[in-house]
N, C-alpha and C positions, 0 to 999 in steps of 0.2 A: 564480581557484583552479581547479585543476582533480586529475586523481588520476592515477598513472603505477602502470603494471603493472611486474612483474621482468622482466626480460629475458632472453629464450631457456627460458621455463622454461611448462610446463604447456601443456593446450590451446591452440592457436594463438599460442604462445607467449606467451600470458597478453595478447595484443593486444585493447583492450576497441573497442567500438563507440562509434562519436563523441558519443553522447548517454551513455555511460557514464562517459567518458572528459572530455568538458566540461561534463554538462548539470548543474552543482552551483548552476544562479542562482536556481532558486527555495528555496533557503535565503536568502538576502537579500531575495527577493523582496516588494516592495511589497505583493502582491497575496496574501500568506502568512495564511491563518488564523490568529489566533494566541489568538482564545478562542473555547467554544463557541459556536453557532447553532444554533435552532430554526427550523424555517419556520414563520411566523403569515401568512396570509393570504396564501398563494404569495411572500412573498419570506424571508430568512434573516435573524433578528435576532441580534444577540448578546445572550448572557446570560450567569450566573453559573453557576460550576461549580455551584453546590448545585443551582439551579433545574435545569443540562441533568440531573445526577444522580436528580434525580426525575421530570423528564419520560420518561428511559429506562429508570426504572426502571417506571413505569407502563406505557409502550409494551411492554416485554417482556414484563409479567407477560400482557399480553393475548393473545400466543401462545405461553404455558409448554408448549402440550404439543404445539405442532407442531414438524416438523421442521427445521434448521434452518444454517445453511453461515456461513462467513468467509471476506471476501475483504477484503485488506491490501494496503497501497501496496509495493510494491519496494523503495522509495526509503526504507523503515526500517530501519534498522540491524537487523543480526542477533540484539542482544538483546530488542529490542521484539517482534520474530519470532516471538522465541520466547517472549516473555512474552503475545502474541496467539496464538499455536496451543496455548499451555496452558489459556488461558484458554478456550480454544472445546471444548476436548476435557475439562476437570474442571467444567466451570460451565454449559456448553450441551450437553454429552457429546453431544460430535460430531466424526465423523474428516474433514468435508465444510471444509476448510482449505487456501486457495490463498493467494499472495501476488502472483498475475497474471506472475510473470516469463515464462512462456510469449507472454505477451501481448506482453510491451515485446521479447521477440525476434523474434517475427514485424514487431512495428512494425519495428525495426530494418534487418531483413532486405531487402533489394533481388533481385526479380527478373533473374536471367540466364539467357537462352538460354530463356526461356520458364517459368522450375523457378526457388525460393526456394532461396538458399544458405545 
């Protein structure tokens, strides 16, 4: 599987970067979370949704009144997005909300001529 941009159209002609463009395999991936985990004893068990729901709910209330930021995977589709920067901004009232794409461009980016393109 992979994803095709429109052609001739928008920024750089809507040309993605090769990990935008192929990197769709950790959707299949073996190695995919696919229910919660807690760490117990430095390693990650899994557990039931009820349990991680009250284990986070207990870790939060323990710092109700500090301050406090979100940071989300890229790789969410755009209504998760948004259903996470609502949730940080009506439930943790906080504008302190990234989703790191900053990050995976610079990942992406290759040095030339000494300068990040």
């Amino acid at each position: 599987m992979r994803v095709r941009s429109k052609v001739e159209h928008g920024v750089n002609r809507e040309t993605l970067c090769v990990r935008g463009r192929f990197g769709l395999d950790f959707v299949a991936s073996r190695d995919r979370i696919k229910r919660p985990m807690i760490r117990r004893d430095g390693a990650l068990v899994p557990v039931s949704w009820d349990e991680a729901g009250d284990y986070l709910r207990q870790r939060l209330s323990a710092v109700e009144s500090k301050a406090a930021g979100g940071l989300a995977s890229p790789r969410l589709p755009n209504e998760m997005l948004y259903q996470f920067q609502k949730m940080m901004r009506t439930v943790f009232r906080t504008n302190n909300v990234d989703c790191s794409a900053l990050v995976h461009a610079f990942r992406c980016a290759r040095p030339v001529g000494g300068r990040l393109l």
